[in-house]
C-alpha positions as CSV (number, residue, x, y, z in Angstrom):
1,X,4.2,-18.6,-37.1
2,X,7.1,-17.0,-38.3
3,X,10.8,-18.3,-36.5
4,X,13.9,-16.1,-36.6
5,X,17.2,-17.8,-36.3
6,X,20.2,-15.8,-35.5
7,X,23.4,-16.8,-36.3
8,X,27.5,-15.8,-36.8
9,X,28.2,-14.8,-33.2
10,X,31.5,-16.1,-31.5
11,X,34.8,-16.0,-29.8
12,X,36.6,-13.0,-31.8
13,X,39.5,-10.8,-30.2
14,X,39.1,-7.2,-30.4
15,X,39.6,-4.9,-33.2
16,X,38.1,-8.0,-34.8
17,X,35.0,-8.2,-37.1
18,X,32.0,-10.6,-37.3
19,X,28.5,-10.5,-39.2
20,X,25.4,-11.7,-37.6
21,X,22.9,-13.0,-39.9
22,X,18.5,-13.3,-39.1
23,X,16.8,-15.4,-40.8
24,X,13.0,-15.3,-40.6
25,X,11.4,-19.2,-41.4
26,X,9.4,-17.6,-44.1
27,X,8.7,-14.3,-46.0
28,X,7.1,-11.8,-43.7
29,X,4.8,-8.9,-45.2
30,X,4.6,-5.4,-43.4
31,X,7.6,-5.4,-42.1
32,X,7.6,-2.0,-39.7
33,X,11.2,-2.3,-38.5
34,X,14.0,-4.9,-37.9
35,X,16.4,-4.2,-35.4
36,X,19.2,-6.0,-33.2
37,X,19.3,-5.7,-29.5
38,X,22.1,-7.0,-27.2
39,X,22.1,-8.1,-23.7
40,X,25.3,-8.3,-21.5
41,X,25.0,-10.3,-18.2
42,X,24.0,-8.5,-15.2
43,X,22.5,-6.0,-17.6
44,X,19.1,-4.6,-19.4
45,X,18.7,-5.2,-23.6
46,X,19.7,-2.2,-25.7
47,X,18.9,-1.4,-29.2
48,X,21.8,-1.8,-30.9
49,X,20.4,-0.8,-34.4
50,X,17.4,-0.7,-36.4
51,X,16.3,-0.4,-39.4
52,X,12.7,0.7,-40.7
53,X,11.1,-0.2,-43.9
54,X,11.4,2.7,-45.7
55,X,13.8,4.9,-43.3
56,X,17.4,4.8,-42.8
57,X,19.1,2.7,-40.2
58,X,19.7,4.1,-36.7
59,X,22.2,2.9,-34.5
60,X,23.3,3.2,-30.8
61,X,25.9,5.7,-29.8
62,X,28.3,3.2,-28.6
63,X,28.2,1.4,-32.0
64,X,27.9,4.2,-34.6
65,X,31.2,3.9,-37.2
66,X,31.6,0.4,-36.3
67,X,28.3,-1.5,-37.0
68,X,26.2,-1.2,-40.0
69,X,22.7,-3.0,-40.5
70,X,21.2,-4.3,-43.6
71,X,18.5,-6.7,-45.2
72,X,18.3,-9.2,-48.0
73,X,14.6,-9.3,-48.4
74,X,15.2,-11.9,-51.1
75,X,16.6,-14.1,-48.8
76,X,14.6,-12.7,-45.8
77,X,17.4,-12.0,-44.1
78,X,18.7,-9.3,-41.9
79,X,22.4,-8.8,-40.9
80,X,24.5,-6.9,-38.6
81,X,28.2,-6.5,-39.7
82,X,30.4,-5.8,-36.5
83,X,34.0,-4.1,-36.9
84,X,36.5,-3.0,-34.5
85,X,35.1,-5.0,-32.2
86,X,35.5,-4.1,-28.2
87,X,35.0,-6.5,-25.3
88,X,32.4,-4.2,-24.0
89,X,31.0,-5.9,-27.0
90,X,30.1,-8.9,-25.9
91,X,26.8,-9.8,-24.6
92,X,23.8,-11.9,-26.1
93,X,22.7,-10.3,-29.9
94,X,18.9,-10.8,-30.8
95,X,16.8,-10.0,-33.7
96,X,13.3,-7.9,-33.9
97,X,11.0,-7.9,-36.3
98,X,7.6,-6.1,-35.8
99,X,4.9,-6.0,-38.3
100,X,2.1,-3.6,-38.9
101,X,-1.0,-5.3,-40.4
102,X,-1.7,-7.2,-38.2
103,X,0.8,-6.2,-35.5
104,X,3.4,-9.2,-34.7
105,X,6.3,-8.9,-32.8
106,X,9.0,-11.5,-33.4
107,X,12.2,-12.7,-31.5
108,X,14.9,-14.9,-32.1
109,X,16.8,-16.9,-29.8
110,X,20.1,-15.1,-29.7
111,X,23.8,-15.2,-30.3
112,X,26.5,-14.9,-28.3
113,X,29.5,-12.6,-29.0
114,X,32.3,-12.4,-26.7
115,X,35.3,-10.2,-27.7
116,X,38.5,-11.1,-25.7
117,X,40.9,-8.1,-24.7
């Protein structure tokens, strides 16, 4: 079973910057897509940005110019570097990764960013 561990979230004020990093336990093989998703209370997860073997990253609207996506697949690692952070911001980040042969579909715990005004 393959864990992903989220980290770098935390307390940043705005206009601020912050990289979150996924770390997957252990190499995974048919990697379809890795993407982060955020969750703000009271609301449903987006999809923040993704990223699909192969393709070029995709990110939401509300994050395009400020959020870039990558992966280190030596370190089997993906990362989401934040700039000009906002305080609409902050919510809950998680990492996807799905797989195609066989099909797997795994989350990480989450990590909070909050981004003070």
């Amino acid at each position: 079973q393959v864990r992903l561990v989220e980290s770098g979230g935390g307390l940043v004020q705005a206009g601020g910057s912050l990289r979150l990093s996924c770390a997957a336990s252990r190499s995974i093989y048919s990697i379809n897509a890795m993407r982060w998703y955020r969750q703000a209370p009271g609301k449903q997860r987006e999809l923040v940005a993704a990223l699909t073997t192969g393709g070029m990253p995709n990110y939401a609207d509300s994050v395009k110019g400020r959020f870039t996506i990558s992966r280190d697949n030596a370190k089997n690692t993906v990362y989401l570097q934040m700039n000009s952070l906002k305080p609409e911001d902050t919510a809950l980040y998680y990492c996807n990764v799905d797989t195609l042969y066989p099909f797997r579909d795994y989350w990480g715990q989450g990590t909070q960013v909050t981004v003070s005004s």
